[in-house]
Backbone as numpy.savetxt, mean C-alpha at the origin, in Angstrom:
# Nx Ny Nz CAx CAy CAz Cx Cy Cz
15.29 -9.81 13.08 15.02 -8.49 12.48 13.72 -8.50 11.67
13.37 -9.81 10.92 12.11 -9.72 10.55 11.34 -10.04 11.30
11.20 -10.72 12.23 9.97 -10.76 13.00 9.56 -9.14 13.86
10.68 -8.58 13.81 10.53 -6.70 14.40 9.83 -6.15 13.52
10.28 -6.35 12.38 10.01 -5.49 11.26 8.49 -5.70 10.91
7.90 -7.00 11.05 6.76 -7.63 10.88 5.53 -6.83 11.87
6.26 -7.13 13.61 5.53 -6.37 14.20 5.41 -4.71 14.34
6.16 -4.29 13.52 6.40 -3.08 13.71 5.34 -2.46 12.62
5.49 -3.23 11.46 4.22 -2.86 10.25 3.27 -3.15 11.38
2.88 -4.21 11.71 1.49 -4.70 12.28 0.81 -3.39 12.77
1.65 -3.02 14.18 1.23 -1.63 14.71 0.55 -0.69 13.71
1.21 0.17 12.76 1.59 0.52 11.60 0.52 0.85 11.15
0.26 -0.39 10.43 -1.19 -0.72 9.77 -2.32 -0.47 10.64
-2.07 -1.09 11.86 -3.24 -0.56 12.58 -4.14 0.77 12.88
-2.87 1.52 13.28 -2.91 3.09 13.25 -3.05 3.74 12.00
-2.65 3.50 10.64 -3.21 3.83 9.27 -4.74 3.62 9.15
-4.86 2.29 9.49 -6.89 1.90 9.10 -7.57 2.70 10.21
-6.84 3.16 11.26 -8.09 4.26 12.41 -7.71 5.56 11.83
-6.64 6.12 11.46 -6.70 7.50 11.01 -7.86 7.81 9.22
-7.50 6.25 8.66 -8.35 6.53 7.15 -10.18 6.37 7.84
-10.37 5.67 8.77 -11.49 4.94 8.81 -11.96 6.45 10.47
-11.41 6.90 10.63 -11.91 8.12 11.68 -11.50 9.39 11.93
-12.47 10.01 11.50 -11.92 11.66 11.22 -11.61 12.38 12.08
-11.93 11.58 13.21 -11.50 12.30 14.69 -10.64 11.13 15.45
-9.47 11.40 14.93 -8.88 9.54 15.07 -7.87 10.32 16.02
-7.53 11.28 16.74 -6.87 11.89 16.84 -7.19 12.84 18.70
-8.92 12.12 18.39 -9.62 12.99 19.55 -9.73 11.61 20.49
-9.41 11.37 21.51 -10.17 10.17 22.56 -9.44 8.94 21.92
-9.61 7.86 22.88 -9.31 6.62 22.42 -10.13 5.52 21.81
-9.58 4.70 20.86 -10.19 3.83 20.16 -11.02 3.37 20.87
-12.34 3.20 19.96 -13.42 2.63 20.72 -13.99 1.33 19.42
-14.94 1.15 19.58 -16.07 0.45 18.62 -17.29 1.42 17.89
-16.96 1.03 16.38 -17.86 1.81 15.87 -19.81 1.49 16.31
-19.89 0.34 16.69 -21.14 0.63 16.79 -21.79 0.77 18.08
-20.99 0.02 19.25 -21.30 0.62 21.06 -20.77 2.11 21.31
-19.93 2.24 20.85 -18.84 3.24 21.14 -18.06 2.52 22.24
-17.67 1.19 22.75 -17.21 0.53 23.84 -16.01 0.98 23.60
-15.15 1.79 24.65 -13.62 2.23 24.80 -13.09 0.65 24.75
-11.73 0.66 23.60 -10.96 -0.63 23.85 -9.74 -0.21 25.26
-9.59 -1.72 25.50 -8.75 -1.35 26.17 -7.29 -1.88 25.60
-6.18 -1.58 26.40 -5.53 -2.24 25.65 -5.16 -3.57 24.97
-5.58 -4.34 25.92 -5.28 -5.88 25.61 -6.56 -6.44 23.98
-7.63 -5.34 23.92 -8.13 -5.09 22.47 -7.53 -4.21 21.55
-6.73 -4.03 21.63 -5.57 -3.48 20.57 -4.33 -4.24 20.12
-3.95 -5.30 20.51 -2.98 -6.27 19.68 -3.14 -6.42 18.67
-2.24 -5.97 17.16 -2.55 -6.41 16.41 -2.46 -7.86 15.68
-3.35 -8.15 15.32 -4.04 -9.60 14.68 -4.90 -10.37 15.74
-3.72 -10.81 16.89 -3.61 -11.52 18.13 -5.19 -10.88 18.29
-5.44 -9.93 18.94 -6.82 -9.55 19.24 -8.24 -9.78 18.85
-7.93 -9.38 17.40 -8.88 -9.85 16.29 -9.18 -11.25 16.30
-8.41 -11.93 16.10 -8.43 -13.00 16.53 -8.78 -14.20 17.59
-8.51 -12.92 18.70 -9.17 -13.93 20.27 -10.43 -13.28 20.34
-11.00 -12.29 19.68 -12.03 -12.35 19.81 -13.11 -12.41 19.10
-12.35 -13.15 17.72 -12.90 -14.03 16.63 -13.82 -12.60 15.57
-13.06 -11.56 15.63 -13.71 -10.93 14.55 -14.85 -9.89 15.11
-14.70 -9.63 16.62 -16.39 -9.42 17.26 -16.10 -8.52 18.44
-17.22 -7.29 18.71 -16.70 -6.23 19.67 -16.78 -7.22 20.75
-16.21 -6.97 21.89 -15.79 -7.80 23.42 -17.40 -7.02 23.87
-18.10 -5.76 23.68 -19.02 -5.65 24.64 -20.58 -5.92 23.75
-20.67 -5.05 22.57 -21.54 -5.81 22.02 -21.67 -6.68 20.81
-20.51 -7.28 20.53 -20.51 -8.42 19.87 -20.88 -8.22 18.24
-21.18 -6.84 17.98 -20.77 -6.97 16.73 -19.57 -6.74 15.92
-19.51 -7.35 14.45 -18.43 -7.47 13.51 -17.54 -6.22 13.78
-16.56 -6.35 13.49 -15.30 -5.89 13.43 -14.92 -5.81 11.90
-14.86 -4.94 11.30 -14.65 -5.08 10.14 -13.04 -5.00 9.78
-13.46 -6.65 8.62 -12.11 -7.37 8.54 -11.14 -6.63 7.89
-11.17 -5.46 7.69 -10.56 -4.46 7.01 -9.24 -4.05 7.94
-9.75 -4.35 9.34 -8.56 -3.83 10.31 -7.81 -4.95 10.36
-8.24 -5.97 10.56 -6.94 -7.12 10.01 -6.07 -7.19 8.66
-6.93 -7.14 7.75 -6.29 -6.72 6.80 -4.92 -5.71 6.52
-5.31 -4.81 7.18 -4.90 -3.33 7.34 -3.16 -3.58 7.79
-3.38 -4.52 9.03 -2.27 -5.38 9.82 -1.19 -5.98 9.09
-2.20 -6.67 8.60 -1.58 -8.27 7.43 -0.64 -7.07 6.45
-1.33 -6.62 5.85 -0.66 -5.26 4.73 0.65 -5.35 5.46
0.45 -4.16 6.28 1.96 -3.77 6.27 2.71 -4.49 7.25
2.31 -5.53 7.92 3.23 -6.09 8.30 4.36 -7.13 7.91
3.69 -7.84 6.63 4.11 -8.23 5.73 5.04 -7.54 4.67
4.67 -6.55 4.29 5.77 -5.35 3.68 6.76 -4.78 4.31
6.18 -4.45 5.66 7.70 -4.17 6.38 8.61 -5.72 6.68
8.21 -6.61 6.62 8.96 -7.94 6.83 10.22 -8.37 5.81
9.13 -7.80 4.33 10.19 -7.63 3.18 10.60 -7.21 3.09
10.80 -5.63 3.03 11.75 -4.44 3.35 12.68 -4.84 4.66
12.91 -5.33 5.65 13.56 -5.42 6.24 15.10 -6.15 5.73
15.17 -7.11 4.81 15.59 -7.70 4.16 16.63 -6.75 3.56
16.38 -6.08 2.64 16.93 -4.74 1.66 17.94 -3.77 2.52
17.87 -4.04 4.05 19.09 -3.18 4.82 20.35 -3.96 4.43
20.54 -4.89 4.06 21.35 -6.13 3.83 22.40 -4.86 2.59
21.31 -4.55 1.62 22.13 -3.79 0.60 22.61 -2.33 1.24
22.19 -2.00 2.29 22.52 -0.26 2.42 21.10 0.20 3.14
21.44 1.33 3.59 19.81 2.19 4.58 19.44 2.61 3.51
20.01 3.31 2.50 19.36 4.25 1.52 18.27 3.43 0.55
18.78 2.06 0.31 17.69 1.40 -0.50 16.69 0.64 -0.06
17.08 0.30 1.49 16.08 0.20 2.55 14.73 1.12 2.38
15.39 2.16 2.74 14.58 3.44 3.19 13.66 3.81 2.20
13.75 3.72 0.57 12.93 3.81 -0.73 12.06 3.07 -0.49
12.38 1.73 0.13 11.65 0.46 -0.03 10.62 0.67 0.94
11.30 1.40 1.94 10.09 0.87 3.43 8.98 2.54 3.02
9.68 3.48 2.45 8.63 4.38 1.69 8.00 4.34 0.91
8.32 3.26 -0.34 6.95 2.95 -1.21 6.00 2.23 -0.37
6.31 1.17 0.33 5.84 -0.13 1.23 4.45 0.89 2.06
5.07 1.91 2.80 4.33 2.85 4.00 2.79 3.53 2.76
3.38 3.97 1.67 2.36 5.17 0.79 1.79 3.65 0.39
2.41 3.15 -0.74 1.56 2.18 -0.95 0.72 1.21 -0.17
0.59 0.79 0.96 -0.44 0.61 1.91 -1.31 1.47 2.08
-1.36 2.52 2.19 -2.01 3.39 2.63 -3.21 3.49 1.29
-2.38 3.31 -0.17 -3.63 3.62 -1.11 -4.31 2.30 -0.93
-3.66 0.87 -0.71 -4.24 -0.19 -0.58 -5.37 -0.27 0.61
-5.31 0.04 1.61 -6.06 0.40 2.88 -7.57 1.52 1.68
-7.23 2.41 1.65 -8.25 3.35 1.34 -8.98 3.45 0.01
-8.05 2.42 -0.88 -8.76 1.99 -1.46 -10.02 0.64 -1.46
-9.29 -0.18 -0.41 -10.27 -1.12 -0.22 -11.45 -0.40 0.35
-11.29 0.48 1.28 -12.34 0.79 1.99 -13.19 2.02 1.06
-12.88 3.16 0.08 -13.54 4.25 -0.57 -13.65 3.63 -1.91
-12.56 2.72 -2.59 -12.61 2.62 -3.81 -11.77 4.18 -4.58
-11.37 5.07 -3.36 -10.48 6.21 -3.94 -9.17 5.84 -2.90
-8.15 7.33 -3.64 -7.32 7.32 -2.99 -7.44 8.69 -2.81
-6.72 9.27 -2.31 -6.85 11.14 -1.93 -5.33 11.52 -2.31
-5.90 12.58 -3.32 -4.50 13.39 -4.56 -3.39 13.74 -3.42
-3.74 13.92 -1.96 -2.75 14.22 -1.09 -1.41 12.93 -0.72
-2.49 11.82 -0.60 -1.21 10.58 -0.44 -0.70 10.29 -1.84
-1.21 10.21 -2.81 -0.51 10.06 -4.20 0.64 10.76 -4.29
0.46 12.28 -4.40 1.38 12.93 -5.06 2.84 13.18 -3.70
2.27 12.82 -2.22 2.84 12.77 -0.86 3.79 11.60 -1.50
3.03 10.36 -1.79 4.12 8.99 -1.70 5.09 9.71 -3.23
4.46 10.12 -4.37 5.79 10.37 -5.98 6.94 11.29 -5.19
6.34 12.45 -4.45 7.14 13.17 -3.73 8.35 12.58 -3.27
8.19 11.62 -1.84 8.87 11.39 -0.96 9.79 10.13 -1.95
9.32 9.09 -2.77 10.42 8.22 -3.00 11.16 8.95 -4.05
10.40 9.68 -5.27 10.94 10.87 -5.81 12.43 11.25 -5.22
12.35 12.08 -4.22 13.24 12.50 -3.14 14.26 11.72 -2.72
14.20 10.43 -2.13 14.83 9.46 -1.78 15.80 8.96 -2.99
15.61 8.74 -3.95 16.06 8.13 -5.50 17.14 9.45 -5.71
16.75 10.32 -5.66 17.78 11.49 -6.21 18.50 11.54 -5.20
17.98 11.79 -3.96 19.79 11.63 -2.68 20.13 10.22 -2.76
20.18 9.50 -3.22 20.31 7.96 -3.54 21.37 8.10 -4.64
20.86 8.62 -5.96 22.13 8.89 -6.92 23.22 9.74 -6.81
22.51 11.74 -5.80 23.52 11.75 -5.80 24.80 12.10 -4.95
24.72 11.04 -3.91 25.34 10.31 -3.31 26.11 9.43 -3.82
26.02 9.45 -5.16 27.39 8.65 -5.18 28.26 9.71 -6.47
27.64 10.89 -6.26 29.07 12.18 -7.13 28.32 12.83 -8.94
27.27 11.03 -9.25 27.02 11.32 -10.89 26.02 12.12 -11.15
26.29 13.79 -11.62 25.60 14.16 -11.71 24.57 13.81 -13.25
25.66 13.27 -14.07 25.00 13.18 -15.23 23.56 12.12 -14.94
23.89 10.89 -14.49 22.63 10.26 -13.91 22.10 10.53 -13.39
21.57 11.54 -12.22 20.59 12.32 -12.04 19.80 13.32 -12.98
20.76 13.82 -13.88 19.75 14.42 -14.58 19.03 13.20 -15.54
19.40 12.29 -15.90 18.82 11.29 -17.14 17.45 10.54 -15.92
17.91 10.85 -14.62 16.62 10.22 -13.95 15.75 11.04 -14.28
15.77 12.48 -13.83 14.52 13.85 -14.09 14.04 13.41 -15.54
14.78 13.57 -16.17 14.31 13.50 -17.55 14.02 12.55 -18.11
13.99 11.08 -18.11 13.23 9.85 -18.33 12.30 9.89 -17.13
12.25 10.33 -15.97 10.68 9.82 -15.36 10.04 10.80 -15.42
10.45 12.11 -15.85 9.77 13.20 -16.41 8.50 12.99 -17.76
9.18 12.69 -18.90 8.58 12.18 -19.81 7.69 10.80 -19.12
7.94 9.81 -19.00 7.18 8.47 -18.70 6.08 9.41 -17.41
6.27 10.10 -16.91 5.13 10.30 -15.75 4.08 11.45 -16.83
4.40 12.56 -18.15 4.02 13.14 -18.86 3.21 11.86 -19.70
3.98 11.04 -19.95 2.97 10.33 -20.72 1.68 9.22 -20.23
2.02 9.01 -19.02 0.75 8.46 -18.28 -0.10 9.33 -17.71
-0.08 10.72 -17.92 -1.16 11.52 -17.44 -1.84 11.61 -19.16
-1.37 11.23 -19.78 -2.16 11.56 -21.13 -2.65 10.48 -21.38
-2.25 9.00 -20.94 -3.36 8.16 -20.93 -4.09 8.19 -20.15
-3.36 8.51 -18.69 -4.86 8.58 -17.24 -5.83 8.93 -18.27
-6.07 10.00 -19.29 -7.05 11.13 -19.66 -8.05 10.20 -20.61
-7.28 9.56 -21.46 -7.78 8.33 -22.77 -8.41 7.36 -22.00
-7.61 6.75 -20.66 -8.66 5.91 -20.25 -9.52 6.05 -19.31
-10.12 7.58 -19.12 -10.66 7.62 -17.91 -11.92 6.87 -17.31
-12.33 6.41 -18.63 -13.32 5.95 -18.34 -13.16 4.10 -18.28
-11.98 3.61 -18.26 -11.43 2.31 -17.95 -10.51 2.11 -16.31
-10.14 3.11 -16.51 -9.06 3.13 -15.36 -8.86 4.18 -14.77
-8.77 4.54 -13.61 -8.38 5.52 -12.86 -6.84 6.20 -12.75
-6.81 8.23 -12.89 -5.80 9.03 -12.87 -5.04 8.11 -11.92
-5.41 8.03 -10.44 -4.80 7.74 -9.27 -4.21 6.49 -9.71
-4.78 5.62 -10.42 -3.66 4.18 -10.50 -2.69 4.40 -11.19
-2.61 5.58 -12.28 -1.41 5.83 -13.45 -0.21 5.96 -11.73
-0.97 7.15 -11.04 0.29 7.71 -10.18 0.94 6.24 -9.37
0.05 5.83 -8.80 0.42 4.41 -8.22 1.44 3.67 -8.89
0.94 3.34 -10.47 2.19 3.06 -11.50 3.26 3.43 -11.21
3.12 4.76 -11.44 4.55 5.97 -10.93 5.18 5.28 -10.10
4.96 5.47 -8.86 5.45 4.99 -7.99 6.26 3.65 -7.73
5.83 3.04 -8.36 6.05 1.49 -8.04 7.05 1.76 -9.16
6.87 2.49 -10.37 8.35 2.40 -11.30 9.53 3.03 -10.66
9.37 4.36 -9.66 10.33 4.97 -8.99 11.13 4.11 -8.14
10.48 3.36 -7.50 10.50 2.42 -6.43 11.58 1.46 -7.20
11.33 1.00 -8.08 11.63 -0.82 -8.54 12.03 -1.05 -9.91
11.56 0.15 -10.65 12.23 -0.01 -12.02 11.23 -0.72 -12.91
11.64 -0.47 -14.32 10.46 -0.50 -15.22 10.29 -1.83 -15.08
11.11 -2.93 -15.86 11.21 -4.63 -15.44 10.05 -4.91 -14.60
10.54 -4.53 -13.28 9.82 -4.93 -12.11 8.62 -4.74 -11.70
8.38 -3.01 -12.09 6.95 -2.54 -12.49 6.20 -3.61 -13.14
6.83 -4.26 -14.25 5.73 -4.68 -14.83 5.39 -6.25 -14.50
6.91 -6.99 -14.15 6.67 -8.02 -13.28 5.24 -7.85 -12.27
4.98 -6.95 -11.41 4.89 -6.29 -10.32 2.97 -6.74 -10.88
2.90 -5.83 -12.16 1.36 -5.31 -12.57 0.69 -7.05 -12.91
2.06 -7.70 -13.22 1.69 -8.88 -13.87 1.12 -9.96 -12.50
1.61 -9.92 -11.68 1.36 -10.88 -9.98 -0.02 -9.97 -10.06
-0.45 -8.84 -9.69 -1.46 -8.39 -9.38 -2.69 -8.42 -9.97
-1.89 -8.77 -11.70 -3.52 -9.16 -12.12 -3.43 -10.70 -12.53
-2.64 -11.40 -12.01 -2.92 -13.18 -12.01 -3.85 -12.78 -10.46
-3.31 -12.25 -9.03 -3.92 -12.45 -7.67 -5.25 -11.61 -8.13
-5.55 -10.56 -9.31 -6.90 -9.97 -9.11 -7.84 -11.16 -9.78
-7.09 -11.73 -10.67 -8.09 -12.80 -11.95 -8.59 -14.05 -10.86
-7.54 -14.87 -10.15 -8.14 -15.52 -8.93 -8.73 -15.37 -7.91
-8.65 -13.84 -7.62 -9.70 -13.47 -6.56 -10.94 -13.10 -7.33
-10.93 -12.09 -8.25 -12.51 -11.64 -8.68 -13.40 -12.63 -10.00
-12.50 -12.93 -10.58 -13.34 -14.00 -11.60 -14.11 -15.17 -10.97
-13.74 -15.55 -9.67 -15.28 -16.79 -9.07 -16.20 -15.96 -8.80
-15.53 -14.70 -8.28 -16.65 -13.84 -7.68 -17.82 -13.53 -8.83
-16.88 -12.77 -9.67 -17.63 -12.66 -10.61 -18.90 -13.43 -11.55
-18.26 -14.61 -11.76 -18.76 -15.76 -12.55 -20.31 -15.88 -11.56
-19.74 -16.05 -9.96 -20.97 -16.47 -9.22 -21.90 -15.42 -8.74
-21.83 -14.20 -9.54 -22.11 -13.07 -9.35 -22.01 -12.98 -7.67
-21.00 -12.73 -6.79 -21.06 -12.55 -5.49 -20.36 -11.00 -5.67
-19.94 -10.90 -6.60 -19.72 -9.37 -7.11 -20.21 -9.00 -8.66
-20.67 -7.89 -8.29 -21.12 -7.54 -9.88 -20.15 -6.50 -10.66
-19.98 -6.78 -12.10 -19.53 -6.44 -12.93 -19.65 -4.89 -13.31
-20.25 -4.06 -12.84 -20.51 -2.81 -12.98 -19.66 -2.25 -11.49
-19.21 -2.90 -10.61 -18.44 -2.45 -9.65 -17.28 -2.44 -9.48
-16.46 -1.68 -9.14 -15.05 -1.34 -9.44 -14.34 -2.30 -8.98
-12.95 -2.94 -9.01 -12.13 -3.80 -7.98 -11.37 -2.59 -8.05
-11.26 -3.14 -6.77 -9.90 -1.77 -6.12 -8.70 -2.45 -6.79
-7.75 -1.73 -7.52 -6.65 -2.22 -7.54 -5.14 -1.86 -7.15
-5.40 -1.17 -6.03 -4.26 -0.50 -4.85 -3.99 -2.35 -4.22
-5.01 -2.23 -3.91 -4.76 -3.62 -2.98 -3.83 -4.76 -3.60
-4.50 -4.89 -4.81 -3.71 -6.11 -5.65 -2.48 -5.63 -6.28
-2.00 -4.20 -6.06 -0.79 -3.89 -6.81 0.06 -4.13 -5.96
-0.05 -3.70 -4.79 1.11 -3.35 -3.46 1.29 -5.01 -3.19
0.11 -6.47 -3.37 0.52 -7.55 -3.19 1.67 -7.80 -4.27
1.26 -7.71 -5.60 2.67 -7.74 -6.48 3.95 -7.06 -6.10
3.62 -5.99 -5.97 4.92 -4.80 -5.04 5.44 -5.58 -3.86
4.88 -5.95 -2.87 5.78 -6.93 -1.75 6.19 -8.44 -2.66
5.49 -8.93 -3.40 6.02 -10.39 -4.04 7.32 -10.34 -5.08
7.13 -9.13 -5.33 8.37 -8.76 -6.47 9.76 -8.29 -5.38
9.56 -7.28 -4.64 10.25 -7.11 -3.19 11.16 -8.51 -3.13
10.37 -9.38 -2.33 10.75 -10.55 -1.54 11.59 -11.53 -2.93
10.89 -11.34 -4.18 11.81 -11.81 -5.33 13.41 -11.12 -5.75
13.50 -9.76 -4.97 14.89 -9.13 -5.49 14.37 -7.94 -6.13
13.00 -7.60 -6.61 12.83 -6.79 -7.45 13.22 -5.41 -7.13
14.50 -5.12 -7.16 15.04 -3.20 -7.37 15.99 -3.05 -8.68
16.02 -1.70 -8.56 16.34 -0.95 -9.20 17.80 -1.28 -8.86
């Protein structure tokens, strides 16, 4: 079941990085951004492909940007963990494999814009939003549904009033991301969650940094490094 679940993100991911990365992703078949060479299929496997053909278009041989592997790795790995969580029930499955789906998606588009778009943000608070409340009340308590509205009511009121204090440190869109990952997993875990992402951001960007191979006036995306904490906390037990 996890190795399904694995390939099933793989796909997944794939088709996420051509719809963020082509505005006409929708018109004709995948090609290469810089021949325009139509793939065929056996250049569409995900990883497997990338891989046999070491990173490089099959007709004119340039880069492939490693972003579409990436893209792969993402959610195939998240759906691998989520697969796991049917063990407890579909319903907490189903939260899981919906933060897993939105949260890739800001991870994907953030690596690649350094934004996310107010449509998948407030799309992913929406949908696990949604999920969490037929989740509670499904099991009769109405009183705990309302104490959900009204504690993530306030806590989501009060991170739009810091989004505002730190705008110039941190980005609106990561408060919502926050959101999310607390809807998802619970405060604990949230912060477990923030804590993996900035040990994996401090080991990835501080050599960079130090060796200036990135400069300090440039943003790190941190979609990418949250959703890695978000699957590591996952695969640790981390729910609600």
């Amino acid at each position: 079941m996890v190795a399904s679940f694995f390939i099933i993100g793989c796909i997944f991911g794939s088709f996420i990085n051509v719809v963020l990365s082509r505005k006409d992703w929708y018109r004709g078949r995948s090609r290469c951004d810089t021949c325009g060479y139509i793939l065929k299929w056996y250049d569409l496997i995900p990883i497997i492909s990338f891989c046999m053909l070491r990173g490089k278009c099959r007709k004119c041989r340039s880069k492939i940007d490693t972003l579409h592997l990436a893209s792969e790795l993402y959610m195939g790995c998240g759906f691998a963990v989520v697969s796991i969580y049917f063990q407890q029930g579909t319903m907490a499955a189903m939260i899981q494999i919906a933060a897993i789906i939105f949260l890739g998606v800001y991870a994907i588009s953030d690596t690649k814009e350094y934004a996310v778009s107010t449509l998948y943000l407030y799309g992913g608070l929406m949908t696990v939003s949604l999920l969490r409340m037929i989740n509670i009340l499904s099991t009769g308590d109405a009183q705990k549904a309302a104490i959900f509205v009204i504690t993530h009511g306030i806590v989501y009121t009060a991170f739009r009033l810091i989004a505002k204090k730190a705008q110039n440190h941190i980005g609106e869109g990561d408060f919502d991301i926050f959101m999310l990952i607390l809807l998802a997993i619970g405060a604990f875990n949230t912060l477990v969650c923030i804590t993996i992402a900035s040990v994996v951001g401090t080991a990835l960007y501080l050599p960079l940094i130090i060796s200036k191979k990135h400069e300090r006036a440039k943003p790190i995306p941190l979609a990418p490094l949250l959703y890695v904490g978000f699957v590591i906390t996952l695969l640790g037990g981390g729910v609600v």
